[in-house]
N, C-alpha and C positions, 0 to 999 in steps of 0.2 A: 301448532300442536292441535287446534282445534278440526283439523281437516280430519284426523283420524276419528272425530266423531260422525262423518258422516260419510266415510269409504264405506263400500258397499261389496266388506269381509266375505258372503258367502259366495261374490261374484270371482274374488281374486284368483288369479293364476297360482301354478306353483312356485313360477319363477318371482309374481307378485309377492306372493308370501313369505319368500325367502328375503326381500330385500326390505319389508318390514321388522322383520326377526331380526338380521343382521343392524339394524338403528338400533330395536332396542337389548343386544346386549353389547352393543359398542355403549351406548349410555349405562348399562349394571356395569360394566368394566368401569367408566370413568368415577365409579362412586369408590370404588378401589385405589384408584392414581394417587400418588401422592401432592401435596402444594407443589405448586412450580412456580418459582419468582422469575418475573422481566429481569437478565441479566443488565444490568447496568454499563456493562460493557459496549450494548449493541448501538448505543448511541453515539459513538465515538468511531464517527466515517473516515476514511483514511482522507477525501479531498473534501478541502474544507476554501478553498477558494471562492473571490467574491467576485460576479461579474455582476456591470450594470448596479450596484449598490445591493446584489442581492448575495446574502450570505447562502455557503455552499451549493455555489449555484450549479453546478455540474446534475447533482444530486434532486435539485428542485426545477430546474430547465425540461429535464428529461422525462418528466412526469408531461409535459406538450404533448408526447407517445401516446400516451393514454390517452388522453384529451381526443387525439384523433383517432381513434380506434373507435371512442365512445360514440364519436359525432358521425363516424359512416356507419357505426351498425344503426345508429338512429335512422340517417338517414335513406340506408338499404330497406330497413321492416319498414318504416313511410311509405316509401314507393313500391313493395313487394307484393306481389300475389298472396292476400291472406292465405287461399288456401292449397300454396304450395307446401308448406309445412303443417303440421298437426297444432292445436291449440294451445299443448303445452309445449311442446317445442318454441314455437312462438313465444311465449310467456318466458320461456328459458332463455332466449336470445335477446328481448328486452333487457332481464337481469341483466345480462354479459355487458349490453352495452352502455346502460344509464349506470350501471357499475363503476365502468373506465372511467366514466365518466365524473362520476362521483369522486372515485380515486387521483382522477388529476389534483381536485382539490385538496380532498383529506391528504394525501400523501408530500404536497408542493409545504402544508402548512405545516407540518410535521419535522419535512428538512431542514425550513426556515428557524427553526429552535427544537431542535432535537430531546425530546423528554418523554415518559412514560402519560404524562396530560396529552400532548398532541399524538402518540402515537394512538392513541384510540378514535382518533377521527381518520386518518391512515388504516387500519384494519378493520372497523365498520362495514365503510362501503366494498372491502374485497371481499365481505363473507356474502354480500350480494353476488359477486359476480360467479362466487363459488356453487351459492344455491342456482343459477341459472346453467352454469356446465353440465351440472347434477341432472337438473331437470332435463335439458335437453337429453342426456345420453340414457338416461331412464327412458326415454319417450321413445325413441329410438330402438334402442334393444330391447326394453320389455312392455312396458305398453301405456298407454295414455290416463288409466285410473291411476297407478301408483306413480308416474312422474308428475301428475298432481297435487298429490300427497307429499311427496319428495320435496316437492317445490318448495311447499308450505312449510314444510318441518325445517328444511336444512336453511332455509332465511331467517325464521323465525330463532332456531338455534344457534345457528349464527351471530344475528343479533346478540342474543342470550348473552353466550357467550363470552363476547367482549364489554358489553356491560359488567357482567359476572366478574373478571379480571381486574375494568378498572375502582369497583369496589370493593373486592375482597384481595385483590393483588393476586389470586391464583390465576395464572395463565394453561392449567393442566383442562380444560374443556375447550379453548380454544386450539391447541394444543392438538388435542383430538380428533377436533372438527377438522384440522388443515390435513395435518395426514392420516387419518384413519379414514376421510373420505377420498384421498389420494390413492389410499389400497383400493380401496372400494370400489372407485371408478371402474381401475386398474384391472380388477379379479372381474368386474364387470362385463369388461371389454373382452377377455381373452375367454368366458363361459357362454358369453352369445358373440355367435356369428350372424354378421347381417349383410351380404352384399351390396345391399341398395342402398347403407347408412354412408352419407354423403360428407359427414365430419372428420377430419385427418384427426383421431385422437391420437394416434401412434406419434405424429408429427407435434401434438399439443405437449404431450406427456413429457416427450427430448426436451420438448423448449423449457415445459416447468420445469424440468430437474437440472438444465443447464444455469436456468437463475437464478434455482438456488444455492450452484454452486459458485457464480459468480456473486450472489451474495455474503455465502460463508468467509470468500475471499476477497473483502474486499480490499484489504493491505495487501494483501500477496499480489493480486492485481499491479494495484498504484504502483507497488515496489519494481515489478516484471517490465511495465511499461514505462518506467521513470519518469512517475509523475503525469503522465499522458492522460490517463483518467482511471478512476477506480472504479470495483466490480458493482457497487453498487447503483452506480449510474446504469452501466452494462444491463445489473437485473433488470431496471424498468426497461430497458432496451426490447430485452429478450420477453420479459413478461407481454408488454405490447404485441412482440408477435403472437404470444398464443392467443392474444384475442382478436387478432386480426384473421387468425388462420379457421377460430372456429368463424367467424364472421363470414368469410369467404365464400362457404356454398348458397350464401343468400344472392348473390352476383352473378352467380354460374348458373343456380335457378331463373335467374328474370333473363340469362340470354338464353335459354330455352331447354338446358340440362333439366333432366327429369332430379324432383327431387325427392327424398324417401320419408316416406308416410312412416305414420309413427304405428305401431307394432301395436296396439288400443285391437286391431282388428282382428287381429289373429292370438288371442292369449297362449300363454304355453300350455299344453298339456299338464 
């Protein structure tokens, strides 16, 4: 929160300005929301199978996905051309991947005993990964001050966040931060056109909405495939590719694809 003490207001775009606006009345809206309790229900995975001594291992194996996602986008920004990407884009692509990374863990420890205590180390580090999508596709379409800014807020809020939940039990700001930055992305993508933005979000976007709906189902799953494996193993599956997919143009940059400069240059009108 503190970044917007030293954005430099009289410089912003319009297109900047509006995506300041739009945080804070998604934040006056959420002082409206009502409580929202962690169903207790969502802890109760359809496969509950043990391999190798490890309870619901299906569930907790498949967080490895993540793990590898995490470890190439490390090791892609390593070896990268710093200045093929812009500096917050960069910064954005770190979140994404010391995120996965993160996530391997919080989420492996979460399966292993399923409860609203570990599921907070399980959604911690994905609001990292969220702040660095943010940022990068800010950097991208509107310009390099406010994916800054962006940065700073939706990590730190993030955070927030699930802090906030697991002491007061209200889940309605996390809540808001998953999808209401989902819309956001979303409304983002389709009001700037940018040919040169080297990110498949359209391809990101499928894969998020597909794991969550193989998460929704995850008994329906089990049940379809008789027992073959449930949708929640599936989500980490699918979730991994979207971060492999935004990962992806750092690889196609270092074999010599031109990569697109972040938007910092040309403000909107």
């Amino acid at each position: 929160m503190t970044e917007l003490l030293f954005l430099h207001w009289r410089h912003l775009s319009r297109a900047e300005r509006w995506c300041v606006a739009i945080l804070a009345l998604a934040l006056v809206g959420w002082l409206a929301m009502p409580v929202v309790v962690q169903d207790q229900a969502y802890h109760r995975f359809a496969d509950t199978r043990s391999l190798f001594g490890i309870p619901n291992s299906a569930d907790v194996l498949s967080n490895l996905a993540f793990l590898a996602v995490g470890v190439y986008g490390i090791g892609q920004l390593a070896a990268h051309d710093p200045h093929a990407f812009s500096p917050a884009t960069r910064a954005g692509l770190w979140c994404v991947s010391i995120g996965f990374c993160a996530t391997a863990g919080g989420s492996a420890w979460y399966h292993i005993a399923p409860s609203d205590t570990t599921l907070v180390w399980d959604r911690l580090p994905m609001t990292v990964i969220f702040a660095g999508l943010i940022a990068a596709a800010l950097a991208q379409r509107v310009g390099e001050n406010v994916a800054r800014v962006g940065l700073a807020l939706t990590f730190e809020l993030g955070i927030a966040s699930v802090v906030y939940w697991a002491v007061t039990r209200d889940l309605s700001l996390y809540l808001l931060l998953q999808f209401g930055g989902l819309a956001a992305l979303l409304l983002l993508l389709i009001v700037t056109k940018r040919g040169d933005d080297p990110f498949p979000w359209g391809t990101l976007i499928i894969l998020y909405a597909l794991a969550k709906v193989a998460e929704l189902e995850d008994q329906a799953i089990w049940r379809a495939t008789g027992g073959a494996f449930a949708g929640h193993a599936l989500k980490h599956l699918l979730a991994a590719a979207v971060g492999f997919a935004v990962l992806l143009p750092l690889a196609r940059s270092r074999r010599g694809a031109p990569a697109a400069k972040s938007a910092a240059a040309t403000p909107a009108p």
